[in-house]
N, CA, C and O atoms as a DFTB+ gen file, in Angstrom:
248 C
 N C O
     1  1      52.703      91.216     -41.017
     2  2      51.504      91.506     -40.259
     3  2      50.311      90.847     -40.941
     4  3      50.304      90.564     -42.139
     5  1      49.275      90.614     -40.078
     6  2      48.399      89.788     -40.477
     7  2      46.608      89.876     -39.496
     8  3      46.204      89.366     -38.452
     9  1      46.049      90.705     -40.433
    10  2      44.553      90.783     -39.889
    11  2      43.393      89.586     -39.808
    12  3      43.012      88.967     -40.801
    13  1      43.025      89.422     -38.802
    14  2      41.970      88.499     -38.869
    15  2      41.048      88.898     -37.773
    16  3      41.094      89.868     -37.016
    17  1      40.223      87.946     -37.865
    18  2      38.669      88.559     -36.698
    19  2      39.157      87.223     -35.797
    20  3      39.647      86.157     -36.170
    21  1      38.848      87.681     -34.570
    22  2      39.081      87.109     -33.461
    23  2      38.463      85.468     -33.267
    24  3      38.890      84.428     -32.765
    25  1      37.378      85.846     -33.882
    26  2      36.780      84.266     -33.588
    27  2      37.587      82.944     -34.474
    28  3      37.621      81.760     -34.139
    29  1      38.177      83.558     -35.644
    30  2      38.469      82.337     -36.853
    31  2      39.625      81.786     -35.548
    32  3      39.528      80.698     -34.981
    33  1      40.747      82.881     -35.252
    34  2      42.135      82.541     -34.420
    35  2      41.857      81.897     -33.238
    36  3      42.770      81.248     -32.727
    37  1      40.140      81.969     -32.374
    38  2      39.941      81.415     -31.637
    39  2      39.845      79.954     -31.644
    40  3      40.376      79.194     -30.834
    41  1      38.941      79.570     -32.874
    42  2      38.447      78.745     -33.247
    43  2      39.780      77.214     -33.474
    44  3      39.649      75.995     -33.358
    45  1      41.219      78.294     -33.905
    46  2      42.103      77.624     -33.620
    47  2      42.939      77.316     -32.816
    48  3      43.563      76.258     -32.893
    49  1      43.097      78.137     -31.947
    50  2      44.027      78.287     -30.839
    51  2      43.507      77.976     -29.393
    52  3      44.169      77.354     -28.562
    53  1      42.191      78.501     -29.174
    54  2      41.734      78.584     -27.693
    55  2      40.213      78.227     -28.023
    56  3      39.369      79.085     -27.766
    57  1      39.841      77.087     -28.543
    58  2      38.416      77.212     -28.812
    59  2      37.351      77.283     -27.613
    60  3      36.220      77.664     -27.914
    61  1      37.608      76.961     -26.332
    62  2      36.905      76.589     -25.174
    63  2      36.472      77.940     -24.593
    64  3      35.501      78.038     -23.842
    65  1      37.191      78.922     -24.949
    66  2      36.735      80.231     -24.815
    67  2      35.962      81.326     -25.638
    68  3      35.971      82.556     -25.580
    69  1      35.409      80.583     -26.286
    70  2      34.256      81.555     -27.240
    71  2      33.341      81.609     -26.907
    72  3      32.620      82.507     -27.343
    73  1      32.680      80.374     -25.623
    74  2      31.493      80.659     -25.455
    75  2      31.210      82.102     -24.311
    76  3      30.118      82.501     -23.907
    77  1      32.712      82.716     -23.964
    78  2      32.318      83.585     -23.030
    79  2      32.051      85.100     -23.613
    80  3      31.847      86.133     -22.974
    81  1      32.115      84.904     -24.972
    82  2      32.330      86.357     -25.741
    83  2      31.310      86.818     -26.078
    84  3      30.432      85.974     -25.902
    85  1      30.847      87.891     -26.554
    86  2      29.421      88.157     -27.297
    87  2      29.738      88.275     -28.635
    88  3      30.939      88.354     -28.894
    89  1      29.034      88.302     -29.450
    90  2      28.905      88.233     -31.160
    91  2      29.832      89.456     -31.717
    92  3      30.341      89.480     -32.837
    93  1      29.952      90.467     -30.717
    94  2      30.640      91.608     -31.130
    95  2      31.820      91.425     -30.977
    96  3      32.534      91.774     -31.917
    97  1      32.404      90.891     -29.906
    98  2      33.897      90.295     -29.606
    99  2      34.454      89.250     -30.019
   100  3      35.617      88.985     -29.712
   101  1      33.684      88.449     -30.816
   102  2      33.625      87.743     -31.827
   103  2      34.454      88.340     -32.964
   104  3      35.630      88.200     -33.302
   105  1      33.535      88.979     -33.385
   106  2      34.156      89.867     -34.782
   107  2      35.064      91.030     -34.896
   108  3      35.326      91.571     -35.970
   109  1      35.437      91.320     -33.982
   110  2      36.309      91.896     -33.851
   111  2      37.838      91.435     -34.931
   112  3      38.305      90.307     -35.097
   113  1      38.226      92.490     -35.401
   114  2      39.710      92.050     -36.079
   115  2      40.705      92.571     -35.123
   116  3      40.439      93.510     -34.372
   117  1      42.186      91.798     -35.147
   118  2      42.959      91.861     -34.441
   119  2      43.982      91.866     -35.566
   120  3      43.917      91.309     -36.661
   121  1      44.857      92.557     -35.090
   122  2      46.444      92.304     -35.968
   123  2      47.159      91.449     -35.564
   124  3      47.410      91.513     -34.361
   125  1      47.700      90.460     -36.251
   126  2      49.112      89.567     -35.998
   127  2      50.390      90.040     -36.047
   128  3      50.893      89.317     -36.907
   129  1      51.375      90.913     -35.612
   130  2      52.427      91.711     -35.881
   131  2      53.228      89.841     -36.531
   132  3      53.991      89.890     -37.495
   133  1      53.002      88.812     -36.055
   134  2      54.191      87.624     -36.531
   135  2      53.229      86.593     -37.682
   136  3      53.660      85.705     -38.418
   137  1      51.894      87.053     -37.527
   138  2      51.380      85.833     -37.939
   139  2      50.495      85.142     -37.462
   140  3      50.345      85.278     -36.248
   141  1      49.546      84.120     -38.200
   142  2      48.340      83.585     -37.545
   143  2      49.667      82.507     -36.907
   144  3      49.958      82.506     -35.711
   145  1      50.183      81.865     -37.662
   146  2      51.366      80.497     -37.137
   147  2      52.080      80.895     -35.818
   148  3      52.417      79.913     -35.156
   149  1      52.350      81.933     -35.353
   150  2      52.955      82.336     -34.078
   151  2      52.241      82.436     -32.783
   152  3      52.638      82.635     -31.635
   153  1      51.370      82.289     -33.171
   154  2      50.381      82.520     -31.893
   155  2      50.002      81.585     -30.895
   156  3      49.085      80.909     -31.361
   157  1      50.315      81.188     -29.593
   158  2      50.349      80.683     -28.697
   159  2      48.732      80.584     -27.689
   160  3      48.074      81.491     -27.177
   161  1      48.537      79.258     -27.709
   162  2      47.400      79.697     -26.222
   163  2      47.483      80.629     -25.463
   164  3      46.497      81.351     -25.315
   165  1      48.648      80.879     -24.780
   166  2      48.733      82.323     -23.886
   167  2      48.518      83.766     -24.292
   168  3      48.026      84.740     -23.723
   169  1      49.085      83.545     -25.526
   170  2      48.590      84.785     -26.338
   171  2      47.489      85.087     -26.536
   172  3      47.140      86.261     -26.413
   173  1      46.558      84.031     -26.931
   174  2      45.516      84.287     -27.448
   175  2      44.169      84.956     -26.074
   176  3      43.254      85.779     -26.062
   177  1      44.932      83.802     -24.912
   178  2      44.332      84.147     -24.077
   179  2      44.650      86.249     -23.388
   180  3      43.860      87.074     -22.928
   181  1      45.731      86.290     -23.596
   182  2      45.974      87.798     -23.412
   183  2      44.868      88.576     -24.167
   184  3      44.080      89.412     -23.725
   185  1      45.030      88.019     -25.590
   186  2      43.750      88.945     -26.768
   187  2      43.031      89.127     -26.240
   188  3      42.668      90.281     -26.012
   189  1      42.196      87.630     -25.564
   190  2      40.567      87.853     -25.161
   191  2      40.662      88.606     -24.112
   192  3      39.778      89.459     -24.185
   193  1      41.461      88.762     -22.903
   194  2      41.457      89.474     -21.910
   195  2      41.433      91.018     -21.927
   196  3      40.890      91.751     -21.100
   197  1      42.270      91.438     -23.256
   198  2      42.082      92.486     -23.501
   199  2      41.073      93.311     -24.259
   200  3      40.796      94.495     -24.069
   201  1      40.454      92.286     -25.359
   202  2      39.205      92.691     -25.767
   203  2      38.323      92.760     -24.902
   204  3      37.522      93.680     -25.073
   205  1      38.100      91.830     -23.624
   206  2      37.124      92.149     -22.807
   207  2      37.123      93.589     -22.237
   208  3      36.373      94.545     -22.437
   209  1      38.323      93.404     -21.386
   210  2      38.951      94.633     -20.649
   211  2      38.056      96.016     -21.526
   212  3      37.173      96.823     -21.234
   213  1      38.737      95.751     -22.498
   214  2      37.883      96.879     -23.703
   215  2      36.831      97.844     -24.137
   216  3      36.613      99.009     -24.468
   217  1      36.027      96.027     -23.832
   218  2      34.225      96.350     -24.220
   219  2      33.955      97.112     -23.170
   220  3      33.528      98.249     -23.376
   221  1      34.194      96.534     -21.538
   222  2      33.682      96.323     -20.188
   223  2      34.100      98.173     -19.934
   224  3      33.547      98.784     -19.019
   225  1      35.092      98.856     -20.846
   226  2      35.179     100.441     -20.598
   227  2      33.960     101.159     -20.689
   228  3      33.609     101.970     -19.832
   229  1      33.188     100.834     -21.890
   230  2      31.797     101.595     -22.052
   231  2      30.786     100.878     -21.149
   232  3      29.768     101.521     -21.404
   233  1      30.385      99.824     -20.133
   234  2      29.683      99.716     -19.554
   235  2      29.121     100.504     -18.616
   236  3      29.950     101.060     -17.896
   237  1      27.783     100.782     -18.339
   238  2      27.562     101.215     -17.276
   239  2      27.618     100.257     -16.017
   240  3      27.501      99.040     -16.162
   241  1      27.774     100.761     -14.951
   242  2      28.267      99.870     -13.646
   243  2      26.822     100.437     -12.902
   244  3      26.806     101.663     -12.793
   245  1      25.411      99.611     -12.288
   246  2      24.431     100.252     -11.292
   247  2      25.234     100.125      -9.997
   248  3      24.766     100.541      -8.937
């Protein structure tokens, strides 16, 4: 297993998608259950989807 903050793994894997994050979803740490080396574009793209998913719980909706 293997902790890192979301942006470094972005930075390698899916970089074209950071500009949609905020500074907080950025920093976020994530666990690697295989590893930074296992990690796939699709995967990564799942992460961000789910960190969004995440944040977007505490929003208020007008």
């Amino acid at each position: 297993m293997e902790q890192i903050q979301l942006n470094i793994l972005l930075e390698f894997v899916y970089p074209e998608v950071l500009a949609l994050l905020t500074d907080y979803e950025k920093n976020i740490s994530i666990v690697l259950q295989y590893g930074f080396g296992s990690v796939k574009a699709e995967d990564a793209q799942e992460i961000v989807e789910a960190v969004i998913m995440e944040q977007g719980k505490t929003a208020l909706i007008h």
